[in-house]
N, C-alpha and C positions, 0 to 999 in steps of 0.2 A: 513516967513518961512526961517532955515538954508538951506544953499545949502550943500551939502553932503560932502565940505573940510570942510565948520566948522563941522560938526555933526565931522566929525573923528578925527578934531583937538579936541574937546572936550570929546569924547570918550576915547581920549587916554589920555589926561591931567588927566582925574578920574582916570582910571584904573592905569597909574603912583603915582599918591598920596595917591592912595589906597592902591598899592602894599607897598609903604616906609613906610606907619603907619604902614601894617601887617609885615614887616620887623622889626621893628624896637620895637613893641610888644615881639618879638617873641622872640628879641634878649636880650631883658629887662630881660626875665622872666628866659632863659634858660641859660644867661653866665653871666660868676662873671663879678665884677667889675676890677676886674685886668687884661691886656692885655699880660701880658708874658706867653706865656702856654710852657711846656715839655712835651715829654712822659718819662712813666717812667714803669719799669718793675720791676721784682723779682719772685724768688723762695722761697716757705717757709717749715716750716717741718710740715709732715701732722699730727708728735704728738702734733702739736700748742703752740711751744718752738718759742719764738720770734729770726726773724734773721736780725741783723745791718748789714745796705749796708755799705759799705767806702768810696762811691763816696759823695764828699761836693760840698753842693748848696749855694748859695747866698740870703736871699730876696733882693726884687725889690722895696718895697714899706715898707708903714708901716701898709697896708691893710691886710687881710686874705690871708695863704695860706693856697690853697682848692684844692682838688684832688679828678677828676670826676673816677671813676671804671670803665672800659671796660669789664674789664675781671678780677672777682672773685675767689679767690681759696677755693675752699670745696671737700664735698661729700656728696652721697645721706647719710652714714654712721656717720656724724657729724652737716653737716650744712652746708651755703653759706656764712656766714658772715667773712669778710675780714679784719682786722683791719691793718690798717698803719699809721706809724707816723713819727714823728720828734725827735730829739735827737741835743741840741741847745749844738755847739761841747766849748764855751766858758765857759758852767756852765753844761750841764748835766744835764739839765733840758728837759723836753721830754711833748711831746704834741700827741695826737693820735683822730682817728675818727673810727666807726665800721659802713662800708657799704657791701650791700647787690645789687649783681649787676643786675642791672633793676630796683629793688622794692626800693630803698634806696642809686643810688650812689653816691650821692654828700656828704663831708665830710671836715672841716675845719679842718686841722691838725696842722696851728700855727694861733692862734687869734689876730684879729687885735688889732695894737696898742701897741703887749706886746713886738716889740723890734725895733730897727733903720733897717734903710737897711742898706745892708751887711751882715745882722748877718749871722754868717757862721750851719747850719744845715747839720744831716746824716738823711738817710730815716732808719726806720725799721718795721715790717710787719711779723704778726702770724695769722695762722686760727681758725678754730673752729677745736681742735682734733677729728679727723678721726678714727675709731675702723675697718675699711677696707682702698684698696684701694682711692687714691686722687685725684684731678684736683690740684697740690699745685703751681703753675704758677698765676701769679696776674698782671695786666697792667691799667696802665691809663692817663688823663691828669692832671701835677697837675699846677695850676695857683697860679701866685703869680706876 
């Protein structure tokens, strides 16, 4: 029979290895593969006219850059769906994702592989047109 230090030495060694599988499960499923995250915000027009940010980003990698939705811009009068993208500042070439915050918000807005790191990118971001008032304010994290 254990004497009651090993029972707790053993009790705890499971429940630690337990815990870093379900850690580590958890972490698998629900974060990108890329470890740089920002937040990032904006305001859009609730007639659903696309608006370019001016502030320029860098990528990091030559993996996906993906942008989780916190916060949505709609109305019960249009819709929830949020579109935001990229606008690649050396060509003019543009990349975008349509999330839906809670039900859909994960969204690749430059795919891997299509450019080196550095490529210098602007953000932009339109909603679903509004026939009333809007929620037109939109946030979230985007990884890259």
């Amino acid at each position: 029979m254990r004497s009651t230090g090993e029972k707790n030495r053993s009790f705890l060694w499971r429940s630690v290895a337990s815990g870093a599988v379900a850690a580590a499960l958890v972490a698998g499923s629900v974060l990108p593969a890329n470890a740089a995250t920002t937040t990032v915000s904006g305001e859009v027009n609730c007639t659903g006219s696309w608006v370019n940010y001016s502030t320029e980003r860098r990528t990091t990698s030559t993996g996906p850059t993906q942008l989780y939705l916190t916060n949505g811009a709609g109305s019960q009068w249009g819709g929830w769906q949020t579109t935001v993208g990229t606008k690649i500042t050396a060509t003019g070439g543009t990349h975008q994702a349509t999330m839906v915050t809670g039900a859909a918000p994960w969204g690749t807005i430059i795919p891997s592989g299509a450019y080196v790191v550095n490529t210098r990118f602007t953000m932009r971001a339109h909603m679903q047109p509004s026939s009333g008032a809007c929620d037109n304010t939109w946030g979230g994290d985007l990884h890259y």
